[in-house]
C-alpha positions in Angstrom: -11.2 8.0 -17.9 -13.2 8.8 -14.6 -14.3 12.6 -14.6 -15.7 14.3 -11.1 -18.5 16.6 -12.0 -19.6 16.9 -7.8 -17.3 15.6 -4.9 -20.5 14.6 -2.9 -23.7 12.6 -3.4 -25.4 12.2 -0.3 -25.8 8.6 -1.3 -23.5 7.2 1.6 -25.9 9.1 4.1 -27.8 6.1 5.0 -23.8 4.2 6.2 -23.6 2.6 2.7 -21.0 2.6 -0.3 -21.1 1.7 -3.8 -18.8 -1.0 -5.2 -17.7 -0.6 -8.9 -20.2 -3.1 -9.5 -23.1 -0.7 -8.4 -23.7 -2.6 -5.7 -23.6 -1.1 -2.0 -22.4 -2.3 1.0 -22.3 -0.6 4.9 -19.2 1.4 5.6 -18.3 -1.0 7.8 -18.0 -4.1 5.6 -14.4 -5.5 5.6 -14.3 -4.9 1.8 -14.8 -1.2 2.7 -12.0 -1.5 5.5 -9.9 -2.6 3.1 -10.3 -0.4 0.9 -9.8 2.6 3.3 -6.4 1.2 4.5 -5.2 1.2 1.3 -6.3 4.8 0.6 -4.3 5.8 3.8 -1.1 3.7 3.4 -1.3 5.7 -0.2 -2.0 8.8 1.9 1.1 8.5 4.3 3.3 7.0 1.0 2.6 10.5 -0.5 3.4 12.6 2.9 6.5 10.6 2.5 7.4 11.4 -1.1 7.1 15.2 -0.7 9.9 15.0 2.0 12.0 13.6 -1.0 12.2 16.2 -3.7 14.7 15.0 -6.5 15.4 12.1 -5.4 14.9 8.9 -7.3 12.8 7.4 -4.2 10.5 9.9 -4.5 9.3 8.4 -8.3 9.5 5.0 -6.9 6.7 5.8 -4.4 4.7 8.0 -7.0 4.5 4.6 -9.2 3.4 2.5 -5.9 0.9 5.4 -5.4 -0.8 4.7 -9.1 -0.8 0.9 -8.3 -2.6 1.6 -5.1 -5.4 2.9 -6.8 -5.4 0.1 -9.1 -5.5 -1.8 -6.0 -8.1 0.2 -4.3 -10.4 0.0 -7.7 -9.9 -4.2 -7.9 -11.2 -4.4 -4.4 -13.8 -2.6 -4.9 -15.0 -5.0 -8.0 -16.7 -8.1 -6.3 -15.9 -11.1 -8.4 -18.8 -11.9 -10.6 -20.4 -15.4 -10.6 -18.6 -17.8 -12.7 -15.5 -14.9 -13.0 -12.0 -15.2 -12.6 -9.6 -12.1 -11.6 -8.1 -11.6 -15.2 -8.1 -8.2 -15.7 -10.1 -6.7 -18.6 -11.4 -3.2 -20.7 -14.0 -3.1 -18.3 -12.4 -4.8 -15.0 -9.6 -3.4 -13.4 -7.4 -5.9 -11.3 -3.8 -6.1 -10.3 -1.8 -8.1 -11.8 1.5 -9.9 -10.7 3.8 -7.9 -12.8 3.0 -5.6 -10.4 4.0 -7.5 -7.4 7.2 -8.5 -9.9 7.9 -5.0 -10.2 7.9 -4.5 -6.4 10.2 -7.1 -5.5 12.9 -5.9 -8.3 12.6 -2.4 -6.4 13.1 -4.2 -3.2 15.9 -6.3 -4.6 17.7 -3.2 -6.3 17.7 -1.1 -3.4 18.7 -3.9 -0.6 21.4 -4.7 -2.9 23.0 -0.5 -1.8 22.4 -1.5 1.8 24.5 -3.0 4.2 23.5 -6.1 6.2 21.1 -5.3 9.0 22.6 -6.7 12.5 19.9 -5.7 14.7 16.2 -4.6 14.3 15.9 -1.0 13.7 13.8 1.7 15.0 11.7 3.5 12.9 13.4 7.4 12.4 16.8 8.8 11.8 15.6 11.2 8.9 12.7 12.9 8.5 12.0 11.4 5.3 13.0 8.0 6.5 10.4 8.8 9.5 7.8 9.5 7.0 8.5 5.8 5.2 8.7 4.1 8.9 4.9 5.5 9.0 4.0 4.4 5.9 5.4 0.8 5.9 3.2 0.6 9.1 0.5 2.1 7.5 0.7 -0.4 4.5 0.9 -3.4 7.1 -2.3 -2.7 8.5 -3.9 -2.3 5.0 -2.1 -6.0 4.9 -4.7 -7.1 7.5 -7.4 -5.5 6.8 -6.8 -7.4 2.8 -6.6 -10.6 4.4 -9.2 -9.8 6.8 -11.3 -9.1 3.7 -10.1 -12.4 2.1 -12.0 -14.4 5.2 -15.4 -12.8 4.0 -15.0 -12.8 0.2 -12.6 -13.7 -2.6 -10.0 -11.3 -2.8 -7.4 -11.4 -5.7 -4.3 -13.5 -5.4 -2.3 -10.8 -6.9 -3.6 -7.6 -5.1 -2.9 -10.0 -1.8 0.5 -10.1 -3.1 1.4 -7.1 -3.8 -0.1 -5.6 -0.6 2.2 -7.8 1.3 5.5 -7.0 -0.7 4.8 -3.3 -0.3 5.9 -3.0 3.6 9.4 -4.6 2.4 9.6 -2.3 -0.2 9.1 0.7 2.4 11.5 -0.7 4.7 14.3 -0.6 2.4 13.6 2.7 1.1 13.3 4.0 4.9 16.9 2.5 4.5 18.0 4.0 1.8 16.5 7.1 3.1 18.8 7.2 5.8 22.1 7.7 4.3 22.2 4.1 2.9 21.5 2.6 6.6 24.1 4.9 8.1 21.4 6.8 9.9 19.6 3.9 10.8 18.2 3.6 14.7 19.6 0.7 16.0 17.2 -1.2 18.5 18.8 -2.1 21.7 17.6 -5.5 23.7 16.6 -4.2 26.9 19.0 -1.0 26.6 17.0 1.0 29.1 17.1 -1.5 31.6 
């Protein structure tokens, strides 16, 4: 159970961060990039749920929210010497039920959509806005993983899952939209 007793520590003064590992690294480390582009793809997913009251979508994203922490905490654990990324009591990693879970979403909510015949531009509702955002958001915490990756092992599944999440935020954005009904069709060279 983590318990906050003081929101600050004036530890990060100096441009450093502590890993879970105790370690510390400067802010601007790809590891810590990572991290924060996770935190704000989790940020914009919850601006997006709170524009869905009720509705089912809305618990879909609060479940991806809790994995993103799990994801933000197993990025945040540099891989031992002579460890693997099998989670444990003491070491939180993601895990590719996870990922499994993501693509059933994904698969269960493009199977109430219609075929897409163009590209799509990201609005029509509000709440399907507020996906559009987050999708980008969570494709830019996709590079800055993989980014990551080039400087230091990253796990396999918290790779996958981070790149199965801006599908998954598509389709809702989809679903959001009256099925796809509301959907923004892209034009090729409409303004011309």
């Amino acid at each position: 159970m983590v318990r906050l007793n003081r929101i600050y520590t004036r530890t990060g003064d100096d441009g450093t961060t502590g890993l879970v590992d105790g370690s510390r690294l400067p802010k601007h480390h790809a590891r810590m990039e990572a991290i924060g582009a996770v935190d704000e793809a989790n940020s914009a997913i919850g601006l997006a749920a709170v524009a869905l009251p009720g509705d089912p979508i809305a618990d879909t994203l609060r479940r991806v929210q809790n994995d993103l922490f799990d994801l933000g905490a197993d990025l945040a654990t540099p891989l031992g010497e002579g460890e693997d990324f099998a989670p444990s009591e003491m070491v939180l990693r993601m895990v590719e039920s996870q990922t499994a879970w993501l693509e059933s979403a994904i698969d269960d909510a493009t199977g109430n959509l219609e075929p897409l015949t163009s590209f799509i531009l990201p609005g029509g509702s509000e709440a399907a806005a507020r996906l559009h955002v987050a999708r980008a958001s969570a494709r830019r915490a996709e590079r800055s993983v993989v980014a990551m990756a080039a400087e230091v092992p990253v796990n396999p599944a918290a790779s996958a899952y981070i790149n199965r999440l801006s599908d998954l935020l598509f389709v809702l954005a989809r679903l959001a939209n009256d099925g796809g009904s509301d959907d923004v069709m892209w034009v090729p060279a409409g303004n011309r």
